[in-house]
N, C-alpha and C positions, 0 to 999 in steps of 0.2 A: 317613362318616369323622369321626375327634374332631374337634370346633373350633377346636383351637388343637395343634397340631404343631410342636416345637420341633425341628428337623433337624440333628443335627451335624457341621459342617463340615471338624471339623479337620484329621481322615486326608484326603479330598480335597486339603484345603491343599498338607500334607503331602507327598504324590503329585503334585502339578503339572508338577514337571521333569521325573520318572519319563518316559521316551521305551517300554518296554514293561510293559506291566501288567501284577500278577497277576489270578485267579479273584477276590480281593475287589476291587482297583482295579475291574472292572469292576459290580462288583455294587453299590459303593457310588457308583457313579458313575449307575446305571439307579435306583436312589433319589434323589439325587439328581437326574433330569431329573425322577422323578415330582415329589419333592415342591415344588420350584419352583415350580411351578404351584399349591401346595395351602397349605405351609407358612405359619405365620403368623410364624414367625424362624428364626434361624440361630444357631446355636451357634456358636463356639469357645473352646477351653480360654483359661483364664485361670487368675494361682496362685490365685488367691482365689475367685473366682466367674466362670463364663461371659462373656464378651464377646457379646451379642447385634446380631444383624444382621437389619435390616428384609428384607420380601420381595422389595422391588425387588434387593438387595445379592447375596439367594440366588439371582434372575434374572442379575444378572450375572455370577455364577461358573459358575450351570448354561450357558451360553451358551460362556462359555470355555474348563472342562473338556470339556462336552460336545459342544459343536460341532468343536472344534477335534482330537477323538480325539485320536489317539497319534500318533507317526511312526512314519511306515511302514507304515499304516492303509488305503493306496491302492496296487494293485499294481505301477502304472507307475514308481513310483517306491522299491519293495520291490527292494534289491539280494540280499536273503538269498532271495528269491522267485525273483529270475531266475535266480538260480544253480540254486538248487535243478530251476527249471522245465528248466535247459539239461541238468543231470547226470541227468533223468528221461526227458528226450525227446532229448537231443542235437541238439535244436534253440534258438536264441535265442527268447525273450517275446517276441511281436508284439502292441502293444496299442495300440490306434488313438490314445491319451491319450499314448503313450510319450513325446512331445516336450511335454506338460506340464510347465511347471516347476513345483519343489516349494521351498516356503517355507522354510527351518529357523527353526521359531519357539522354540526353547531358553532365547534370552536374555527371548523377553517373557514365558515359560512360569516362568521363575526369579524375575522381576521381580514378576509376579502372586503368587509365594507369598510374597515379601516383605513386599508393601504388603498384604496377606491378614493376614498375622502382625504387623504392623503396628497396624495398625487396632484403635480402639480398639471400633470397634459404634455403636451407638443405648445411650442411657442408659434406654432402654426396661429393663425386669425382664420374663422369661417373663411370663402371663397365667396367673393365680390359674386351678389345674384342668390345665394345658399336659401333654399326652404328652411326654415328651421321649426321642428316636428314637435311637438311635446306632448303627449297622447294622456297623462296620470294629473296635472294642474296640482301638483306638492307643491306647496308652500307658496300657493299664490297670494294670500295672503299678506305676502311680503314684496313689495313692488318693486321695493333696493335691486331685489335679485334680476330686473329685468329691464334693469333701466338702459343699461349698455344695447337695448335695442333701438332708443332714442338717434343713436351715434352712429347706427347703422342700418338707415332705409330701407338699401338695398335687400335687404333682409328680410324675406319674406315667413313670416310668421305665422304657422298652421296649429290650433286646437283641435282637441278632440273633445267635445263637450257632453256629458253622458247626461245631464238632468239640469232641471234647474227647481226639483222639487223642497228644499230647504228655505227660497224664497215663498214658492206657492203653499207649502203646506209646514210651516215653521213648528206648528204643534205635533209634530212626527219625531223630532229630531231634540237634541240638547238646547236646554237656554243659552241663547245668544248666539247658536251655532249659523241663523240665519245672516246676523248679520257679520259673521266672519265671510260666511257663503259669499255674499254681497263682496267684500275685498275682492276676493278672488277672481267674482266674474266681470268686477271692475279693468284688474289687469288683464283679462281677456280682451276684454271691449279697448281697451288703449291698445292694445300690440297687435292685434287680431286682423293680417291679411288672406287671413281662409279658415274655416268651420270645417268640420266634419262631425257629424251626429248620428247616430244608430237606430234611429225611427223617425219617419214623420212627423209625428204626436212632438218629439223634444225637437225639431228643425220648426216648424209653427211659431212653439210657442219660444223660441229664440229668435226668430223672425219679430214677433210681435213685442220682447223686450227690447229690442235695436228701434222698433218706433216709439216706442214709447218712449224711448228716450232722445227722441230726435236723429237718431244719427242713421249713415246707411250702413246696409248689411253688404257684410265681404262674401266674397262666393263660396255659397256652402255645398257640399256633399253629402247628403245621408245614405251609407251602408250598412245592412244589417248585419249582427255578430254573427258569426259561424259559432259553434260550441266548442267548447274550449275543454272537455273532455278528451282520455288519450282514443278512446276508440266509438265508430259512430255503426259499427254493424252487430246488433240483436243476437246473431248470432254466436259470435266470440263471448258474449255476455250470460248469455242463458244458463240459470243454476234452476234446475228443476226443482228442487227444495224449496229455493227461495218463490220461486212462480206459483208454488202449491201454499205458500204461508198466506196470502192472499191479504196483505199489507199495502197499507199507504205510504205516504212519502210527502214531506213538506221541509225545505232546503231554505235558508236565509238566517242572519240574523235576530234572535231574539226578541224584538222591539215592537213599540205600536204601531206601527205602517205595516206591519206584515200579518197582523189581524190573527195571531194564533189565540185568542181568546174563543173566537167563532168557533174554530175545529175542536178546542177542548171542549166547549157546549155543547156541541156537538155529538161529541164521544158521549157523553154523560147521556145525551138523550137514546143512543143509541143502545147504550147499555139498560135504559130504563125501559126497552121495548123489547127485554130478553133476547133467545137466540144466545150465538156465539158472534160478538163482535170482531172488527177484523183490529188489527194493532194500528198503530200508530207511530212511526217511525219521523223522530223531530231532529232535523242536521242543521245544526249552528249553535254559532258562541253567544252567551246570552249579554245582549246586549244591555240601554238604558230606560227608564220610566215606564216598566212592565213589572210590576212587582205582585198585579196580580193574579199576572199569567205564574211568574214565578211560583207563589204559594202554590197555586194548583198545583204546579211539579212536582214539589215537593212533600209538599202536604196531602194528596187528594189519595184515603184508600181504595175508592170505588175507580178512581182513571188509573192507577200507577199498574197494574195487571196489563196495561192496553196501550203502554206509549215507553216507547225506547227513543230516549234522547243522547246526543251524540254532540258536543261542541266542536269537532269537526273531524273528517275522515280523510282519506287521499282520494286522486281521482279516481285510479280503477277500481275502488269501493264505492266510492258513489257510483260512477256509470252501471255497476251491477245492480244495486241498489235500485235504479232508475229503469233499468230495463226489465227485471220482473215483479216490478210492484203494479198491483191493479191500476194506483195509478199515484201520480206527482197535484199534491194539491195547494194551488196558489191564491189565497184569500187576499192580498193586498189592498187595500185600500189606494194607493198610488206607486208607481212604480216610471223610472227611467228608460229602462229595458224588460227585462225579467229573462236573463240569462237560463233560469232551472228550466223555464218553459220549451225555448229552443233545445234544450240536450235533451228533456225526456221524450219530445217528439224526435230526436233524431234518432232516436234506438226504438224508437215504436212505442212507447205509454201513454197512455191518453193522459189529458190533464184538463181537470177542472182547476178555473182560474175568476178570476171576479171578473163581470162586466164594464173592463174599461179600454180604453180606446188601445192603451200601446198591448197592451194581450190580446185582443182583435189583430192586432196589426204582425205582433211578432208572432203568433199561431196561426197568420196565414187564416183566420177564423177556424180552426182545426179542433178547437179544442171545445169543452162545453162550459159558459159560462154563466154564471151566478151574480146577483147584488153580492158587494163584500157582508150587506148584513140582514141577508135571505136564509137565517138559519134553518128553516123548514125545507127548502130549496136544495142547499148543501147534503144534509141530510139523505135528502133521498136520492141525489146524486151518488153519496155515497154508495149506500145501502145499495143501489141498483150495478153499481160498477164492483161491488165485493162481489159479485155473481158474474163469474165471467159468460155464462151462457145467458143472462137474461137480455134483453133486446137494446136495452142503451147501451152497453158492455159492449155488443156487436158491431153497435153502427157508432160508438165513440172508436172502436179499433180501425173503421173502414177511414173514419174520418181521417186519421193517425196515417195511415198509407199513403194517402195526398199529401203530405206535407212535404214540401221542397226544403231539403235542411239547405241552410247556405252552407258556403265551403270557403277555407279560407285563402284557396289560392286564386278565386273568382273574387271574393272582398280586395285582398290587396292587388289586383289586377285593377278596381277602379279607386283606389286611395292611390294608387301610383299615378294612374291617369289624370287622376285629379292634382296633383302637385304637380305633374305636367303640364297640365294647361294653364297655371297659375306664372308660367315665364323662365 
């Protein structure tokens, strides 16, 4: 690992209140636990130059972010969990912890980002040579906050880049959002002495914007995410109720990139070919310019018998969630990673996913995939995986057993490596 690791804290800060996380909340938060233990300071933004924070300071925030998880992080105390567990099994959560009481720690969650953003640091300066790490890209939009890299060379400057889909696909995302995007991956491209990206598919096509813009590429690393769920064995997860409800699973925000209009057509056709439908289980906060996914929700008498929605749950209720549903289903149209995909094959659920390159790549090809708009296709994916004995259900399960979940002490084994070799 480099010598001296400068970590930046500030999105964490930032994130403190937040009671449910995104895919980065949590990825910057598993960075931080590592570098804790490693880092020689802490970053955060200041107008003029960084506020630096001793290691004991990065020990006490990784203690508090990360010990403390999220709400609603523990199932006994997940009301969107027990709902959900009752509307699947028409039974109430029996969990032996049920009469544990749960803290609301909000106020000292708000307090902590205060006196965080407060804080003046150590009058300490980086260490002549320092990596300086910044894995979440908060507020890059703002270049003020980065400039005092100008002043300091020696300073080697590592991203972690997760996507650069707001440029390619601007119609997914809020007006103008592409071209804030655009700032952002500006001040990457100025300060940027090393990459680090989570598939192939986004190192490519980050390779291919550094020519396009004339300039060269810094040495990049692609590691895949481990899952960021608390537990990765099937077996601690297993609720027999829940295995016997013979439910779907679809995790992400709300939005048009994640293609839940298809699975509601879906549903509707399903139900229009009688039988007994299987449910539909929808986890995330509803995002923007889906209003007509919305009305379905809302409005639809013949889907609302058939889909339990959740704008968000903790982990050990999703990982349950994920390990006895027939299966986790990914219609995206584009995607950076697709985090759901890695944790439900790490507990064993198949997953149908669309046919595109980074879900080939992060399922290891493991999983079964679809055009994002093969509704006939879907369909009978479904339908054949609501039967756990029928023969795609078999050989999507064998599939599932091949999958090498990454882990994440084999990830930062080569993110250290790699700031190692950088000097």
């Amino acid at each position: 690992m480099a010598s001296h690791v400068a970590f930046d804290l500030t999105h964490i800060v930032s994130r403190l209140p937040v009671t449910q996380p995104s895919g980065i909340d949590k990825v910057d938060t598993a960075y931080l636990g590592h570098f804790a233990k490693r880092a020689r300071a802490g970053v955060h933004y200041g107008l003029f130059k960084p506020r630096c924070h001793d290691p004991q300071a990065i020990r006490r925030l990784a203690a508090f972010a990360c010990g403390s998880r999220w709400v609603g992080s523990r199932r006994h105390h997940d009301t969107d969990f027990q709902r959900i567990y009752q509307g699947l099994t028409g039974l109430p959560w029996a969990d032996p912890m049920a009469s544990a009481r749960h803290r609301d720690d909000g106020f000292a969650r708000r307090l902590a980002q205060v006196r965080w953003r407060l804080a003046w640091g150590t009058s300490e300066v980086l260490p002549q040579g320092a990596v300086y790490l910044n894995v979440a890209q908060h507020a890059f939009e703002y270049p003020g906050f980065f400039r005092w890299l100008d002043t300091r060379p020696d300073v080697k400057s590592v991203f972690l880049v997760h996507d650069l889909l707001p440029v390619d696909y601007p119609e997914y995302f809020k007006p103008g959002y592409d071209r804030l995007f655009r700032r952002r991956f500006d001040t990457i491209v100025r300060h940027a002495r090393g990459l680090i990206t989570t598939t192939q598919v986004v190192a490519d096509r980050v390779a291919r914007e550094y020519r396009d813009r004339g300039l060269p590429l810094p040495p990049m690393r692609t590691v895949a995410l481990p899952a960021t769920l608390p537990a990765s064995d099937p077996t601690s997860l297993s609720d027999p109720l829940l295995a016997q409800a013979g439910y779907f699973l679809i995790v992400g925000t709300i939005e048009p990139r994640k293609n839940h209009l298809l699975l509601l057509n879906t549903w509707r056709q399903v139900i229009e070919r009688g039988g007994t439908p299987p449910k539909l289980v929808i986890v995330g906060a509803r995002g923007w310019e889906n209003e007509q996914v919305l009305d379905v929700l809302d409005h639809s008498a013949q889907l609302r018998p058939f889909l339990i929605e959740a704008q968000g749950i903790g982990d050990d209720a999703l990982a349950t969630l994920m390990a006895n549903a027939r299966a986790l289903l990914c219609p995206s149209f584009a995607e950076g990673y697709g985090l759901p995909v890695v944790e439900a094959l790490a507990v064993g659920t198949p997953v149908v996913a669309s046919d595109i390159a980074v879900f080939r790549e992060v399922s290891q090809g493991r999983a079964l995939f679809r055009h994002p708009l093969d509704g006939p296709g879907w369909r009978s994916a479904i339908e054949a995986l609501a039967d756990r004995n029928s023969t795609i259900s078999i050989e999507a399960r064998a599939e599932v057993a091949r999958f090498k979940a990454p882990r994440w002490t084999r990830y930062f084994e080569d993110v250290d490596a790699f700031l190692a070799s950088l000097g």
